[in-house]
Backbone as a ProteinNet text record, in pm:
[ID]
protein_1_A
[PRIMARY]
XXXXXXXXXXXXXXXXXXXXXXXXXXXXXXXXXXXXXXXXXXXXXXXXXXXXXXXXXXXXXXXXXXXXXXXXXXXXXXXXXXXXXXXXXXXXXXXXXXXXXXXXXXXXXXXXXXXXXXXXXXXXXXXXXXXXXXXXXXXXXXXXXXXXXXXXXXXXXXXXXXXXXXXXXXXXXXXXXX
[TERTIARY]
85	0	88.9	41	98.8	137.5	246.4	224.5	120	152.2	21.4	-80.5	-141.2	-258.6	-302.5	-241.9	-227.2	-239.6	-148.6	-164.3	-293.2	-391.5	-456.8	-617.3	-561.2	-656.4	-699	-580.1	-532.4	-604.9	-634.9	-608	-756.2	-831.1	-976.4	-1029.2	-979.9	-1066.6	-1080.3	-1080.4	-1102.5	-1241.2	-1315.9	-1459.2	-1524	-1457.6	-1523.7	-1555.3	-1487.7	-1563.6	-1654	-1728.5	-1892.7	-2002.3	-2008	-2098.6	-2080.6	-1984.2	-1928.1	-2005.5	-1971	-2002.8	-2147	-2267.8	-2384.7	-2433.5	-2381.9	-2412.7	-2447.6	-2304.3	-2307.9	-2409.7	-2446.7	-2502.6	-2671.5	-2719.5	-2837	-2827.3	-2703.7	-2732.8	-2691.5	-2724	-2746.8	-2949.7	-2985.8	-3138.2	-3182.5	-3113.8	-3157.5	-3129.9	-3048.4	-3057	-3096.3	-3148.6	-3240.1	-3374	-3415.6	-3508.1	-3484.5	-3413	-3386.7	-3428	-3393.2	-3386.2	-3523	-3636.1	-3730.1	-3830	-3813	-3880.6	-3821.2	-3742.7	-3667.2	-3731.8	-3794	-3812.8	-3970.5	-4054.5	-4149.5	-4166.5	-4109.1	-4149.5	-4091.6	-4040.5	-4023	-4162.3	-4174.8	-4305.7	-4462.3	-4461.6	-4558.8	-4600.5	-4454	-4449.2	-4358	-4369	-4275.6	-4404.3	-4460.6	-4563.3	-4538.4	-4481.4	-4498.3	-4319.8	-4256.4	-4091.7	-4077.7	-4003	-3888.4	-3756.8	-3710.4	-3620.9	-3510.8	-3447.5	-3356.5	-3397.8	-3558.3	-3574	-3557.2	-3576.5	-3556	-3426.5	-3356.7	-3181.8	-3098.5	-3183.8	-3149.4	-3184.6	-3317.7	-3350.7	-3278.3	-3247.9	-3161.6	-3039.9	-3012.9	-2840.9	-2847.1	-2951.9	-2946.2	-2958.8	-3040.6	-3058.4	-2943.2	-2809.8	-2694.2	-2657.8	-2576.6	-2531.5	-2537.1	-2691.1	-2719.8	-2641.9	-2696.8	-2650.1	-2490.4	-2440.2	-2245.8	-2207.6	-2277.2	-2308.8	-2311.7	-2436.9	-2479.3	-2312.5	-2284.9	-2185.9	-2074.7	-2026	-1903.6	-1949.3	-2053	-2059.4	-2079	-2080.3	-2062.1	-1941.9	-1840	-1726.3	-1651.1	-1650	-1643.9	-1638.7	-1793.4	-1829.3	-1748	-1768.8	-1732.4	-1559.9	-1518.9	-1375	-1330.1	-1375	-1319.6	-1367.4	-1461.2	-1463.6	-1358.6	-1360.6	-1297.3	-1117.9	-1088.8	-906	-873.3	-1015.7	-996.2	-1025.1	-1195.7	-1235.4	-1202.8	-1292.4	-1251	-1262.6	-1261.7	-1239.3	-1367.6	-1397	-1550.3	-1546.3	-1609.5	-1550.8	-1645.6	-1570.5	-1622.9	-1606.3	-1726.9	-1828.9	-1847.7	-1821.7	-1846	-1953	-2088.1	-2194.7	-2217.6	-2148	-2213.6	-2184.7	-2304.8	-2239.6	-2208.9	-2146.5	-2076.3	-1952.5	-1933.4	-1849.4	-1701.3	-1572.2	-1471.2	-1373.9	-1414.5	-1305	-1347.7	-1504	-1482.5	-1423.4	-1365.7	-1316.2	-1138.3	-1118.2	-964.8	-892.7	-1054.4	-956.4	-867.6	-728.3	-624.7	-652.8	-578	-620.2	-573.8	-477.4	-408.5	-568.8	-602.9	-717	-826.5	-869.6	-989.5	-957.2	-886	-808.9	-832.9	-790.4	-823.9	-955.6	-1056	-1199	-1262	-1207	-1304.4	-1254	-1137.1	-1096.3	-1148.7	-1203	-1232	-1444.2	-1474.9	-1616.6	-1624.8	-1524.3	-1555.9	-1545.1	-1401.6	-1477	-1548.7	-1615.4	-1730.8	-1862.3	-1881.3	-1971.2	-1946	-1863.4	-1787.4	-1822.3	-1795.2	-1860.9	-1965.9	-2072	-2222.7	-2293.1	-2212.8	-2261	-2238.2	-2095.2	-2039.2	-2159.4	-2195.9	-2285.9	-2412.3	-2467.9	-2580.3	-2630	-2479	-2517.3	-2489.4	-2402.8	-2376.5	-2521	-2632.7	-2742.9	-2867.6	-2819.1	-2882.6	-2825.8	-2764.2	-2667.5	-2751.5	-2872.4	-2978.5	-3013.4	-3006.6	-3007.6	-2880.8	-2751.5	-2595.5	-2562.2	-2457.7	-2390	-2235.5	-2185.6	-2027.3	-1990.9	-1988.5	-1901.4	-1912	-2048.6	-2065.9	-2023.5	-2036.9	-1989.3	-1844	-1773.3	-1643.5	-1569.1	-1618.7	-1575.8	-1612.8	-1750.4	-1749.5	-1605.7	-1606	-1528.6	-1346.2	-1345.1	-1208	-1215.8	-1302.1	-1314.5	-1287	-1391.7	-1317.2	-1199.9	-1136.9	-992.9	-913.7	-919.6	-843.6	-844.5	-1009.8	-1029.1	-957.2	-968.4	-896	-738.3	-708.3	-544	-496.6	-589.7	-550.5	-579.6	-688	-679.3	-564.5	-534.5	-383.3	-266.1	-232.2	-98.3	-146.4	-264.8	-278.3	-226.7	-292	-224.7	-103.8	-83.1	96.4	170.4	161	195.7	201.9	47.6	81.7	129.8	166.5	211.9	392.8	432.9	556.3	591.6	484.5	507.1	496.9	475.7	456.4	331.4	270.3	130.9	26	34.8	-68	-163.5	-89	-184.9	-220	-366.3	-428.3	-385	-390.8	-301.7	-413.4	-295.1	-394.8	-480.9	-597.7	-717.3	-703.8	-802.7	-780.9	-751.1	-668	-590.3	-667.8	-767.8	-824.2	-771.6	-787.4	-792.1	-810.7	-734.9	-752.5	-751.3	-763.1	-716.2	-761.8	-645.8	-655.7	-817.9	-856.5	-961	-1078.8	-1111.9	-1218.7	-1383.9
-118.7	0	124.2	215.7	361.1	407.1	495.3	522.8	668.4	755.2	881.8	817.4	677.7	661.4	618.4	540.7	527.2	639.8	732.3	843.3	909.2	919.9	990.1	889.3	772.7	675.6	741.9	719.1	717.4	820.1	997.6	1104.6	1097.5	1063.8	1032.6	946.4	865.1	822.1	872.2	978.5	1086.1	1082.3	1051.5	1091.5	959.6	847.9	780.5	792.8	913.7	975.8	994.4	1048.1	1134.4	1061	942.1	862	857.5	836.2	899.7	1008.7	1128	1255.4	1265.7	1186.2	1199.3	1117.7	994.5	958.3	1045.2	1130.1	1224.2	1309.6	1378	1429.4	1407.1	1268.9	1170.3	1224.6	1171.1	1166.3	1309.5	1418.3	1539	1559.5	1477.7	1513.2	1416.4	1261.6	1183.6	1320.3	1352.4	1472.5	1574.4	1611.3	1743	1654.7	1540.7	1480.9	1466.9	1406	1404.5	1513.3	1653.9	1791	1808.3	1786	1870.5	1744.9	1609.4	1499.3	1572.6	1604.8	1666.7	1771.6	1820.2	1998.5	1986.9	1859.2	1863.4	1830.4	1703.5	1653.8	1745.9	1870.4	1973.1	2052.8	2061.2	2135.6	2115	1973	1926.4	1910.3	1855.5	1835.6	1950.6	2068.5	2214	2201	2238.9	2316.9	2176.1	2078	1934.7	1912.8	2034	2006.8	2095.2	2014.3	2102.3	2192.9	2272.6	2358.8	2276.7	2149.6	2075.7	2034	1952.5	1887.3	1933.5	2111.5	2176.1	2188.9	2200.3	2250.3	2108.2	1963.5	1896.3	1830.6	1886.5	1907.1	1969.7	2128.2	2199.9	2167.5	2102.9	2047.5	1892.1	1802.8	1682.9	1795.8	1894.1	1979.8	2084.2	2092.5	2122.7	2041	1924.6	1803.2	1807.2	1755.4	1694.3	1779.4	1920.9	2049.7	2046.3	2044.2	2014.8	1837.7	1776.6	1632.7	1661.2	1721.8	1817	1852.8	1988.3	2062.9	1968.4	1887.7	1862.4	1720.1	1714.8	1619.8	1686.2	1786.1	1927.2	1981.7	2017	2008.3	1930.4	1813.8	1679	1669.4	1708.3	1682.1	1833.6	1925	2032.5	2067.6	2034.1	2037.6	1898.4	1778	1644.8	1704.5	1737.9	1752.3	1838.4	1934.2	2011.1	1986.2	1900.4	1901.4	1746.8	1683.1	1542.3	1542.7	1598.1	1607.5	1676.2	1781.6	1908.3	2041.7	2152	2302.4	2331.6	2384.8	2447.7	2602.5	2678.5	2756.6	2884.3	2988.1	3097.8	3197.5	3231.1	3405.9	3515.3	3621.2	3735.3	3744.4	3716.8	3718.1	3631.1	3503.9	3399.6	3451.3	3388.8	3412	3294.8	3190.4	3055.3	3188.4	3115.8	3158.7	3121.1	3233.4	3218	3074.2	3004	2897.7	2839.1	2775.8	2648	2627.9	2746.4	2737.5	2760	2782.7	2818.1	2697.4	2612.8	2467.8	2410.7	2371	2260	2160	2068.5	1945.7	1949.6	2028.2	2091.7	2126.6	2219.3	2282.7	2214.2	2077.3	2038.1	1920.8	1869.8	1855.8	1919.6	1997.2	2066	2107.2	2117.6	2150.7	2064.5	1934.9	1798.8	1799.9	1812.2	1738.1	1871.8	1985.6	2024.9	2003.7	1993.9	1942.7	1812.5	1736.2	1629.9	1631.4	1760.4	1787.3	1866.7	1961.7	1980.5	1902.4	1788.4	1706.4	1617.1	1566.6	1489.6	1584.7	1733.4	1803.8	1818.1	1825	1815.7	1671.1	1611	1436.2	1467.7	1541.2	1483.6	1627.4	1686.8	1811.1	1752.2	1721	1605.4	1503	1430	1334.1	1407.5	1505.9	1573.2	1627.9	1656.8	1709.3	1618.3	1527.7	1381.9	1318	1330.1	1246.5	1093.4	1121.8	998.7	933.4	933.6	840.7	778.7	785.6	794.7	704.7	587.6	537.6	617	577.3	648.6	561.4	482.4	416.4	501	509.1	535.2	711.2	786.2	934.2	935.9	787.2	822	822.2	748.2	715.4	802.1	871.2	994.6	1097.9	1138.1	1224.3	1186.6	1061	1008.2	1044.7	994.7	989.8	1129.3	1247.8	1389.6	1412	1390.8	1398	1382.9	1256.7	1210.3	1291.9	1346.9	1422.7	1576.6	1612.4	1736.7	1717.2	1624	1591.9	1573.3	1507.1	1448.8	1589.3	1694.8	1816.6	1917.2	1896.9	2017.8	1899	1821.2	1741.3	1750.9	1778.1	1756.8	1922.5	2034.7	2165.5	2193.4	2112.7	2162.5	2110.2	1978.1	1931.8	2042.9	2076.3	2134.7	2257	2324	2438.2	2426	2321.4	2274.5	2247.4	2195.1	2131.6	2258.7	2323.9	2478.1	2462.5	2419.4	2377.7	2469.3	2604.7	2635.5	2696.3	2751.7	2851.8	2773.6	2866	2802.5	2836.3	2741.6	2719.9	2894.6	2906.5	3043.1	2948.9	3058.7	3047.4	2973.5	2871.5	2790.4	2629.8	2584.3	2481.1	2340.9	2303.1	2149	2077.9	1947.6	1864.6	1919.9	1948.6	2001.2	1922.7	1935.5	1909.5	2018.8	1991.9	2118.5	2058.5	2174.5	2190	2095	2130.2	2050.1	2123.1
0	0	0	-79	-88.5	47	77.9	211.7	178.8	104.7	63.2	139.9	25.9	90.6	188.3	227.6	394	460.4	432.4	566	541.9	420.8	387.9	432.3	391.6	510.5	643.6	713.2	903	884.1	830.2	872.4	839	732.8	716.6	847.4	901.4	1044.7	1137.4	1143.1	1281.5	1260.4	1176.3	1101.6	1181.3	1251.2	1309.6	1431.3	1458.3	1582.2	1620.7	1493.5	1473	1533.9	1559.1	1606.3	1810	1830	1970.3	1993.7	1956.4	1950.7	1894.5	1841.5	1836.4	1939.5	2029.5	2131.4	2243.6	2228.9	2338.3	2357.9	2226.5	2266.2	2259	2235	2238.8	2400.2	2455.3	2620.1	2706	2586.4	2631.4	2690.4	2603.8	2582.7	2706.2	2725.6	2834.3	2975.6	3015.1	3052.1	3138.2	2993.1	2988.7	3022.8	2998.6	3021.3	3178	3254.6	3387.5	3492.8	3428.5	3473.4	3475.1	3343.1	3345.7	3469.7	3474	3541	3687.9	3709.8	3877.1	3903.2	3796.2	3794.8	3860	3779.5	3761.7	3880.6	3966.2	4124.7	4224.4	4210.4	4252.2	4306.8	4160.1	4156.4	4252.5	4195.8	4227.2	4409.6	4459.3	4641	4688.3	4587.5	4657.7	4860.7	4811.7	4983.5	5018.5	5006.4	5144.8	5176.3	5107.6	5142.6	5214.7	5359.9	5358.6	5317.8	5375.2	5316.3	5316.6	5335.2	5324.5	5184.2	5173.8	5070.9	4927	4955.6	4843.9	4756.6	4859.9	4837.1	4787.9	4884	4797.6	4631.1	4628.2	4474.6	4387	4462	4403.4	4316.3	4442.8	4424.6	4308.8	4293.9	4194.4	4115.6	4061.2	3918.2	3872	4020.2	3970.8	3936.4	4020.9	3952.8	3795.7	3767.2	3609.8	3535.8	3588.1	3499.5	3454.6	3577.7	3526	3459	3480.8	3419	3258.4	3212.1	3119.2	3016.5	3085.7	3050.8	3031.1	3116.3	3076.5	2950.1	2915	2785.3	2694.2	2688.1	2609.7	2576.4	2666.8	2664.2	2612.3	2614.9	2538.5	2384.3	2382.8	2262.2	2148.1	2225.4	2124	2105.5	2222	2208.5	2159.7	2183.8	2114.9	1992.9	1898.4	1779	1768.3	1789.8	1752.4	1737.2	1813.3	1862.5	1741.4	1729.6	1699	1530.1	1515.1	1380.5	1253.3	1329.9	1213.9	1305.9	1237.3	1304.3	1276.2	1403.4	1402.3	1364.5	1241.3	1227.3	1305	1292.2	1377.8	1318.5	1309.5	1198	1284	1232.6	1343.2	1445.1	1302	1393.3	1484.9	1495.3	1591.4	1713.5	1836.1	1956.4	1982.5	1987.3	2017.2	2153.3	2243.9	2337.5	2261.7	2283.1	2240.9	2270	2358.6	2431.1	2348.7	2255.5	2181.4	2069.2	2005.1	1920.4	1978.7	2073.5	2086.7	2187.7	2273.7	2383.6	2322.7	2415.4	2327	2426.7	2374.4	2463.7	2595.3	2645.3	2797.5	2807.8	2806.3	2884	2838.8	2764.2	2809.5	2917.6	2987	3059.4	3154	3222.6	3324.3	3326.8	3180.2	3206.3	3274.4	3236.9	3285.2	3402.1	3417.7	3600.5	3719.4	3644.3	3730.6	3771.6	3591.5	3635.3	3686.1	3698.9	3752.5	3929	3956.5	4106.6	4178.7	4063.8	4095.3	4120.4	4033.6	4078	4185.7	4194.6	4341.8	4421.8	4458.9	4539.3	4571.2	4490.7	4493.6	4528.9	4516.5	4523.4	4712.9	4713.4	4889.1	5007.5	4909.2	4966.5	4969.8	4865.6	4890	4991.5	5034.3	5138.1	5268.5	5235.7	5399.6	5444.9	5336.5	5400.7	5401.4	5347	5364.3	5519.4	5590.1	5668	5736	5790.9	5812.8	5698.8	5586.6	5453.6	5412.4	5464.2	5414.7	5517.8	5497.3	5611.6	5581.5	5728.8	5752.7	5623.3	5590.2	5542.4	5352.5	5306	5217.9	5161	5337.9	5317.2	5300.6	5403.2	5367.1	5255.2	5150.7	4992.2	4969	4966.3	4913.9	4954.1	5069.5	5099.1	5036.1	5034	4976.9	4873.5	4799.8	4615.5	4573.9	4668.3	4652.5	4663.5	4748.4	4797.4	4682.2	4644.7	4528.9	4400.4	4351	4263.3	4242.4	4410.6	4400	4396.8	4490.1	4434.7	4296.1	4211.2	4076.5	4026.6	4033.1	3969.1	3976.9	4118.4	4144.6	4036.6	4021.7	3973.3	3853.9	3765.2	3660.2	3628.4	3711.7	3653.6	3667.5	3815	3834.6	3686.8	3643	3568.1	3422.3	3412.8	3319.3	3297.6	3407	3416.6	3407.2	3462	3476.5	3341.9	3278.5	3077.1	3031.9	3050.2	2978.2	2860.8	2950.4	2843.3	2893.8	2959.2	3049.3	2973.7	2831.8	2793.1	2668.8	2631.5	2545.2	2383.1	2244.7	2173.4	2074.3	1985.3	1880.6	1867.2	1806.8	1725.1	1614.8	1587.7	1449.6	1551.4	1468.8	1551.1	1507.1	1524.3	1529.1	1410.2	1394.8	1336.8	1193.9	1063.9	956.7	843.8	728.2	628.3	501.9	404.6	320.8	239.8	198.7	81.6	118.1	280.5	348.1	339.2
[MASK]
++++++++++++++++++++++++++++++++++++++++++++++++++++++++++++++++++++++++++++++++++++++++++++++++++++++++++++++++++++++++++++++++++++++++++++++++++++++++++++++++++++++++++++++++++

């Protein structure tokens, strides 16, 4: 086999991503479906809750929400670093980071939504505490631990790699005359 075509093979399968990335965001809508079913039994037993019961409603409809986002994050920066370049028009309002994340900073996006939700999970049971055994708060509280440790070594790291800042504008996955 040619090596041309070979490489021109390899460099065409990034496109098998796309199915990944329509999963994702299938299980953007499971979701949003979650949120509005939370929203709705909110609604319905608001006057029979307490003010605990609320905050912990609150807090599952943050959760989902950063659950949400970081499969978003995912999806728009893996396309973007992996597929192709998402391009960006004056008029759009698309926020500037999705077109400029390198893979250093989606990296640090995820490890930090991921301890944000570890937070909300360990805030959850702390106001749950009669539904929670010690044993089950303590993994929680470990599993945080770990999350925030693995978040500081992942920036020290990358600050130490000199990877801190984010790469110019443009950048993803290219090919000419796409």
């Amino acid at each position: 086999m040619d090596r041309t075509l070979f490489e021109r093979f390899l460099f065409a399968s990034r496109w098998l991503l796309l199915p990944f990335y329509v999963a994702l965001i299938a299980i953007q809508f499971a979701l949003m479906g979650k949120v509005a079913r939370r929203t709705y039994e909110l609604a319905v037993s608001f006057w029979t809750l307490d003010e605990e019961d609320v905050l912990l409603s609150a807090l599952q409809i943050v959760d989902l929400t950063l659950s949400a986002s970081l499969v978003l994050i995912v999806v728009l920066s893996g396309y973007e670093n992996f597929v192709s370049r998402i391009e960006r028009r004056e008029r759009d309002r698309r926020p500037m980071w999705i077109t400029d994340i390198d893979f250093s900073a989606l990296k640090l996006k995820l490890i930090a939504s991921i301890v944000a939700i570890a937070a909300i999970k360990l805030l959850e049971a702390f106001m749950n505490l009669d539904h929670v055994s010690d044993r089950d708060l303590a993994w929680l509280a470990g599993l945080f631990g770990a999350f925030v440790i693995a978040a500081l070594l992942i920036a020290i790291a990358e600050r130490l790699g000199g990877n801190g800042s984010a790469r110019p504008h443009g950048g993803g996955a290219d090919e000419p005359g796409r």
